[in-house]
C-alpha positions in Angstrom: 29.0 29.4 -33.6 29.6 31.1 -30.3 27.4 29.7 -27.2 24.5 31.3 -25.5 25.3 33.1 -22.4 24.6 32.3 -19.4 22.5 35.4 -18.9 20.4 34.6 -22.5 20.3 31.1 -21.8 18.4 31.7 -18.4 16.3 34.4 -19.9 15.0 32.2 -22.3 14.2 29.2 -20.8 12.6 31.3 -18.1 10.4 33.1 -21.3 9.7 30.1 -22.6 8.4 28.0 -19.2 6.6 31.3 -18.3 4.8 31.6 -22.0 4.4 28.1 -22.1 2.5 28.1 -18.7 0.4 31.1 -19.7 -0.9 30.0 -22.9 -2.4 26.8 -21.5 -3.7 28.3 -18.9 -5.5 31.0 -20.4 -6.8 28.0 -22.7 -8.1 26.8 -20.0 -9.6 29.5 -18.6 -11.3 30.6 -21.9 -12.7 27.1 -22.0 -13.8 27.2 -18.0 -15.9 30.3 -18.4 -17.7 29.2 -21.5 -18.6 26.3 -19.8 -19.3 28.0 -16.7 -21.9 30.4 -18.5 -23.1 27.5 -20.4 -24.2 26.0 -17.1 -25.5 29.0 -15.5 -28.1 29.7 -18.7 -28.8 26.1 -18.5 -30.1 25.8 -14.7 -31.7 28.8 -15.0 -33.8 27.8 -18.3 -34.5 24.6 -16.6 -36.2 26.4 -13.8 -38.1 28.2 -16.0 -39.0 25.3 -17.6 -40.5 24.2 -14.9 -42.1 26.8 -13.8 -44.2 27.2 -17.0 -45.2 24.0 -16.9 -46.7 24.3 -13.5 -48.6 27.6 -14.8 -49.8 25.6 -17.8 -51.2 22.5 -15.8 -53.0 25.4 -13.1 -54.7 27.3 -16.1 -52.7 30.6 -15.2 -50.5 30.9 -17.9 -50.4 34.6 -19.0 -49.9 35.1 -23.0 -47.0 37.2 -23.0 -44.2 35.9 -20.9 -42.1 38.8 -19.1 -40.2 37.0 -16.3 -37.0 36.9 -19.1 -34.0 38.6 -19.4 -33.1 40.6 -22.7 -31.1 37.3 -23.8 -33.9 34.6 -23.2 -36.9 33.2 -25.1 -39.9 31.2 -24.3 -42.9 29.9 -26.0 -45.7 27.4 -25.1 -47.5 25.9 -27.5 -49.5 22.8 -28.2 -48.6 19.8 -28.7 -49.4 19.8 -32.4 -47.4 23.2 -32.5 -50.8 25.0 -34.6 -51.4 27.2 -31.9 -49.0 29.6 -29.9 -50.4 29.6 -26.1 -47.9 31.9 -24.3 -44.6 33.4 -25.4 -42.0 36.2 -24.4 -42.1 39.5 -26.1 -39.8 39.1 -28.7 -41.2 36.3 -30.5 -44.9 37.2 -29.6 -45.7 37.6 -33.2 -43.8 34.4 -34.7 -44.8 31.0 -34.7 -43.2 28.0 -33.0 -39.6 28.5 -32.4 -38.8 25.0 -32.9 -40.2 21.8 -34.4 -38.7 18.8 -32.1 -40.9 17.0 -29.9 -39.1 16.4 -26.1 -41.4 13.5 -25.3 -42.1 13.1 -21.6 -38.1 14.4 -20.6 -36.3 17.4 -20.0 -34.2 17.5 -23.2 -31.8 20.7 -24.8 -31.0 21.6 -28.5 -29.0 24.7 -30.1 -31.3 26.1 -32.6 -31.7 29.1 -34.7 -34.6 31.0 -34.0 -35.8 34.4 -34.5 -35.6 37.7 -32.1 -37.3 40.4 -33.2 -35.9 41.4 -36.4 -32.9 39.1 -36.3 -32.0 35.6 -36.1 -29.9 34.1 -32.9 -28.8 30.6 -32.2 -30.6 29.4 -29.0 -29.7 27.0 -25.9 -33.1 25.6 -25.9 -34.8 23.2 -23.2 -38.1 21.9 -23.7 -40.4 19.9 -22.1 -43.8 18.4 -22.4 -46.7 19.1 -19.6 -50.2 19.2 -19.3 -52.8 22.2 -19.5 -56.4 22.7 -19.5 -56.3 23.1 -22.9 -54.6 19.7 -23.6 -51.0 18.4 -24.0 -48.2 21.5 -24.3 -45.0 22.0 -25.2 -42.9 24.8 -22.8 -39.6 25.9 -25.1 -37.2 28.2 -23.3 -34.0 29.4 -24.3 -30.9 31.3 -23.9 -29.2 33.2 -26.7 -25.7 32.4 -27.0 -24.4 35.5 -27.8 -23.6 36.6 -24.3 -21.4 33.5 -24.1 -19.7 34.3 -27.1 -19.1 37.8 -26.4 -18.1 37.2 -22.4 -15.3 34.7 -24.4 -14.3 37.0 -27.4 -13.5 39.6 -25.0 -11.2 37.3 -22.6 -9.6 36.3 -25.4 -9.0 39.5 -26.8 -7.3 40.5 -23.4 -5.6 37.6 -23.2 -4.2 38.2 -26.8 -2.7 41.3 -25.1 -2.0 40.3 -21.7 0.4 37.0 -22.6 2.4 38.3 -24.4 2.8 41.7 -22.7 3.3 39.6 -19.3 5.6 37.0 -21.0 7.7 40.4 -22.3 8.0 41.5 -19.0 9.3 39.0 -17.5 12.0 38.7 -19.7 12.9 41.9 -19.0 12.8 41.3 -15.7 14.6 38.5 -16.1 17.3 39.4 -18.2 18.0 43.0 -15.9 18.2 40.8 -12.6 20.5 38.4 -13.9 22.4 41.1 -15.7 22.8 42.8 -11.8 24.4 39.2 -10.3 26.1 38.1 -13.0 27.7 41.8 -13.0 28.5 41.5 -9.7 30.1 37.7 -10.5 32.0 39.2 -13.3 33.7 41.8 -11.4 35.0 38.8 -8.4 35.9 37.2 -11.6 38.0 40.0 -12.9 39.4 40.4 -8.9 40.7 37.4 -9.1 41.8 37.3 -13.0 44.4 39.7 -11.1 45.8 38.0 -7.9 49.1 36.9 -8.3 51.8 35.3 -6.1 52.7 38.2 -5.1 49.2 39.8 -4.6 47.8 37.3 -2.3 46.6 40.2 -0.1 44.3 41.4 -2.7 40.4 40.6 -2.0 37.3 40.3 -4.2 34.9 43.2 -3.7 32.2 42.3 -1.5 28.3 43.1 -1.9 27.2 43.6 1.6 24.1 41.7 0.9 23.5 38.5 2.6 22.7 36.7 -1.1 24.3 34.1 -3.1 26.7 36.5 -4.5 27.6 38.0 -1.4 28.4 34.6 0.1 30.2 33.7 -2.8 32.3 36.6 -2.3 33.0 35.8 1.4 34.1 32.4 0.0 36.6 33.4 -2.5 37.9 36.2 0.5 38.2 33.2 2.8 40.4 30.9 0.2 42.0 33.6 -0.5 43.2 34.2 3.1 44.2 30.8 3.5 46.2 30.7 0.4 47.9 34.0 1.7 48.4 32.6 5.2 49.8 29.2 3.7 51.8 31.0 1.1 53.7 33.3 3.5 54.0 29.8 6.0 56.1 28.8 3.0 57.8 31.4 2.8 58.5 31.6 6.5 59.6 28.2 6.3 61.6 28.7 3.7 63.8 31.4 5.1 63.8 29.3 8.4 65.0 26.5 6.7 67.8 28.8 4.9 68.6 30.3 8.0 69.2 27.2 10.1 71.5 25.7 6.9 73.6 28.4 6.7 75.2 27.9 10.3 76.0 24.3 9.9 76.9 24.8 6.6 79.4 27.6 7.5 80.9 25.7 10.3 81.3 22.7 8.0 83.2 24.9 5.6 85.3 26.6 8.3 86.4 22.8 9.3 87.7 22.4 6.1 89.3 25.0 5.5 91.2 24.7 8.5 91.9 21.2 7.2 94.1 23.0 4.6 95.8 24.7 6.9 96.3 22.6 10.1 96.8 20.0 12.3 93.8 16.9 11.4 93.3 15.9 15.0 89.7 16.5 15.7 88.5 17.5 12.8 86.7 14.3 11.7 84.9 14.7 14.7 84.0 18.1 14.2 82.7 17.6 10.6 81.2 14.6 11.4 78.9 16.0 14.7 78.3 19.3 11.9 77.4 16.7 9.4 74.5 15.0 12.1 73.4 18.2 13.0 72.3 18.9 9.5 70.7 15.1 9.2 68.6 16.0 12.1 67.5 18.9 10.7 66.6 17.5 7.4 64.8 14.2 8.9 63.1 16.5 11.2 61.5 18.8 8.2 60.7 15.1 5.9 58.8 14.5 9.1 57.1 18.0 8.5 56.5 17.7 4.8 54.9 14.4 5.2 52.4 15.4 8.2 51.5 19.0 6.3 50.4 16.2 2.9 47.5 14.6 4.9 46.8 11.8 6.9 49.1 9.0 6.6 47.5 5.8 4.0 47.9 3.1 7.4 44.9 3.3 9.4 46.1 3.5 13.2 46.8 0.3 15.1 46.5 0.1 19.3 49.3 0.5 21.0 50.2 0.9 25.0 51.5 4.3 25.7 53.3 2.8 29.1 55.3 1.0 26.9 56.8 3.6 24.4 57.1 6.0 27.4 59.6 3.3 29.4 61.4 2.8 26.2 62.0 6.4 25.4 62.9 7.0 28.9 65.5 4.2 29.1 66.7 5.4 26.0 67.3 9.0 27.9 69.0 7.6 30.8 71.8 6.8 28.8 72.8 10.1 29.0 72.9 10.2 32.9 72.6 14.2 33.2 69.3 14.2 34.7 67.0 11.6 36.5 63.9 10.6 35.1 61.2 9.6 37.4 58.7 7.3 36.0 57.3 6.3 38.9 53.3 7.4 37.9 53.6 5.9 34.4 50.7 3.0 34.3 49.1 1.3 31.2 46.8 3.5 28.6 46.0 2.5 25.4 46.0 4.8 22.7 45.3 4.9 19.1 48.3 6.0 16.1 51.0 5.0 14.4 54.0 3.7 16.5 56.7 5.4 14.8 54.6 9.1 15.5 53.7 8.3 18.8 57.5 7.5 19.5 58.9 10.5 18.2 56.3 12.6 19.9 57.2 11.1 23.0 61.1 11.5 21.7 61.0 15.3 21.2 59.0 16.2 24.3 61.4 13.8 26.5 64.4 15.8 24.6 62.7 19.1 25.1 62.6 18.4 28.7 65.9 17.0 29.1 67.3 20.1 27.3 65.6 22.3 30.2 65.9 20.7 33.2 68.4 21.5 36.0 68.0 18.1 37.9 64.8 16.3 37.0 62.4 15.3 34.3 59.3 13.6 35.4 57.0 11.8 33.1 52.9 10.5 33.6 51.1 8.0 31.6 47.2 7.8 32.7 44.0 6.7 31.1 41.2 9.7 30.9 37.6 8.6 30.4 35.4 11.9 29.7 32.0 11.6 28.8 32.1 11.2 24.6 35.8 10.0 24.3 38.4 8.1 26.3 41.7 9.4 26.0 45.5 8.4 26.6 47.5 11.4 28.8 50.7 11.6 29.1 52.2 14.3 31.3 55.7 15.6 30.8 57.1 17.9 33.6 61.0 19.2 34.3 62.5 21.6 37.1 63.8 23.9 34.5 62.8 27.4 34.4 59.0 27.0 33.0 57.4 28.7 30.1 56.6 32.5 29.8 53.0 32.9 29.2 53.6 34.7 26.0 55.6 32.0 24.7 52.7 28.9 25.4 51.9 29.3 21.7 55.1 30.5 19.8 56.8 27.5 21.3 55.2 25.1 19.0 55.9 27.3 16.1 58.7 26.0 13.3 61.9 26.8 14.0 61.2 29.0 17.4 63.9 28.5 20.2 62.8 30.9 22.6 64.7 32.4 25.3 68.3 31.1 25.0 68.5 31.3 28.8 65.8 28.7 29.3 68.2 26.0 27.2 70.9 24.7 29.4 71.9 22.2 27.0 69.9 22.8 23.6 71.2 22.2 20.4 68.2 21.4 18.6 66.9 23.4 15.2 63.7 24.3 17.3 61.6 21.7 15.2 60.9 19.0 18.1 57.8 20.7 19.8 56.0 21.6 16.4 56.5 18.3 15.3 55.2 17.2 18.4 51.8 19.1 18.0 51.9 18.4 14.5 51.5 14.7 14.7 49.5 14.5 18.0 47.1 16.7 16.1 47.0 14.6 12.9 46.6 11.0 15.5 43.3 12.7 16.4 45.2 14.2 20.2 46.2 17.5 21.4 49.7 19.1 22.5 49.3 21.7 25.0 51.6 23.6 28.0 49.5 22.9 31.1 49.2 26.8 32.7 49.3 25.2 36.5 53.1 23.9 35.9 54.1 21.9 39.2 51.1 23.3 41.5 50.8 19.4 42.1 53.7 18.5 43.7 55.7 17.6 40.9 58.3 19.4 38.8 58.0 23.0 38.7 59.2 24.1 35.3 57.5 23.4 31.6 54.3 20.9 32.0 53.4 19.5 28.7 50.2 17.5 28.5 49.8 14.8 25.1 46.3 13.2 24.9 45.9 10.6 22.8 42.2 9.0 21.3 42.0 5.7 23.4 39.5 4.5 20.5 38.3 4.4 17.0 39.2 8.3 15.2 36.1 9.5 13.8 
């Protein structure tokens, strides 16, 4: 058996609450008003009670009671019932209307008693006073036929107006789910389309602020970032190809000149071709692993002084430039050794691969007012960073400017990786847009911050 849509689903459960709902309360409303005329017939027959019975003990009690309504009946007779003293027009000519004796209290019965040529059934009080004529009793009543008929004819209506009501909403109910759910199944069908190579495709939007609307807004934005993601990969992809292809050709070149001629120096050659594509690969693992989330270690301390003086000792080696690491002092900073040290490898590197003369390098602790952070400062005398390229320079694979490289063989990985892990320890990676204005080197100024505490 095939399920119940959605649509009929809702629609139903909605008809059902809704009739549900109405049917008790128009129960209860039938049973409020005959209650509530009930009790409106009953105080005022009481009053009247009383009011005859203060006539009847002051002598004035007229014979033919008129103070009634078309509905009512009264009769005062006494207290042995053979003689009728006082009674409304329409049982003038009868005897007594009832045959119960109320005693000394104010007591009620439903009888059947005639009026005028019929017979009605009576809410009748009665009570026993005092006259000049001796002990009466004062009967007064309230046909119940107006109750009856004031109920009949709310329930007739509401015979009508439930269902019709209940009907109605359905329909309602059923047209304005129709209109979303329309609306849903046409995103649905958007998307049913977008392939891998239609990631530029968007479901239609409503332009109504509604759940639908901002449902479609939601699909439009993953769809975006699947695009953008998509065509990173591919970007990546074609950078990755790219940068093979000139090691790889080289590599082959060697060898084939190893068919051919003299060995000497060819080891060398293949082997420095066969580094260069190492790097390249450990530097995209690097990649893949920071772009598949944060790493399963929580961070550990660690002094930032002390990986700085490593990685500059480490540099020296080389002896092309001097590194000045004079204004490197102790800050703690939170991360994982190994990404801290090749963040601080790759901008060192990066600097080194600039530089005419000199690469300086800061270390200072940086209290604001919600965080502390770790800074380290890396400047170089080399010839600075465009402004347009602030950006594109931590992009994958982007060398900029050849001119700017004095000594740069790298595959134009180190700075993105740079950002990439400083980001994902909770920092920043940014080109400081004031260069050397402070005295120091005045080329490329790279600022790393680095959370001096817990990572929220």
């Amino acid at each position: 058996m095939r399920p119940l849509t959605l649509r009929t689903r809702t629609t139903l459960l909605a008809t059902l609450i809704t009739g549900l709902t109405l049917v008790l309360g128009s129960i209860a409303l039938v049973v409020t008003l005959d209650a509530h005329l009930r009790s409106g017939a009953d105080d005022l027959a009481q009053s009247r009670v009383r009011d005859l019975l203060a006539l009847a003990a002051s002598g004035n009690l007229p014979h033919t009671l008129t103070n009634l309504d078309d509905n009512g009946v009264a009769q005062v007779v006494t207290s042995d019932g053979s003689r009728v003293l006082a009674a409304s027009p329409n049982v003038r000519s009868q005897g007594r209307i009832a045959d119960f004796d109320p005693g000394s209290r104010l007591v009620v019965e439903t009888v059947r008693a005639p009026d005028d040529a019929e017979t009605e059934t009576y809410r009748l009080w009665a009570a026993t006073g005092d006259s000049p004529d001796g002990p009466v009793v004062v009967y007064v009543g309230t046909a119940l036929e107006s109750v009856h008929e004031a109920t009949h004819t709310l329930r007739r209506s509401l015979y009508v107006g439930v269902p019709l009501a209940v009907l109605l909403l359905g329909l309602g109910t059923w047209l304005v789910l129709g209109g979303a759910l329309r609306r849903i199944d046409r995103i649905r069908a958007e998307v049913d389309t977008i392939t891998e190579d239609r990631l530029d495709a968007r479901v239609p939007g409503s332009g109504v602020d509604d759940e639908v609307g901002r449902l479609a807004d939601t699909m439009n934005g993953m769809l975006g970032r699947l695009e953008s993601s998509a065509q990173r990969q591919r970007d990546f992809v074609a950078d990755v190809s790219h940068d093979l292809q000139s090691p790889l050709a080289a590599q082959r070149a060697q060898l084939e000149v190893a068919l051919t001629a003299s060995q000497d120096g060819l080891a060398r050659d293949v082997l420095a071709t066969t580094e260069e594509m190492e790097r390249l690969v450990a530097d995209l693992l690097v990649l893949a692993a920071a772009d598949s989330g944060p790493p399963a270690a929580a961070p550990t301390l660690l002094d930032l002084e002390d990986v700085v003086l490593e990685e500059a000792a480490r540099a020296r080696t080389t002896g092309r430039v001097a590194i000045d690491t004079s204004r490197v002092s102790a800050a703690p900073a939170l991360g994982h050794d190994t990404e801290v040290r090749r963040i601080v490898r790759n901008l060192l590197d990066n600097a080194l691969a600039h530089a005419g003369t000199r690469v300086e390098l800061r270390v200072t602790s940086v209290d604001s007012a919600a965080d502390g952070w770790a800074r380290l400062d890396v400047l170089d005398d080399g010839p600075g960073v465009p402004p347009e390229d602030r950006e594109r320079i931590f992009d994958r694979f982007h060398r900029g400017d050849a001119s700017r490289s004095r000594h740069s063989t790298g595959s134009g990985l180190g700075l993105a990786i740079a950002r990439t892990l400083a980001e994902r320890a909770g920092g920043s990676l940014e080109v400081d847009t004031d260069g050397g204005s402070d005295g120091g080197a005045t080329g490329a100024h790279f600022v790393l911050l680095l959370p001096a505490g817990p990572v929220a």
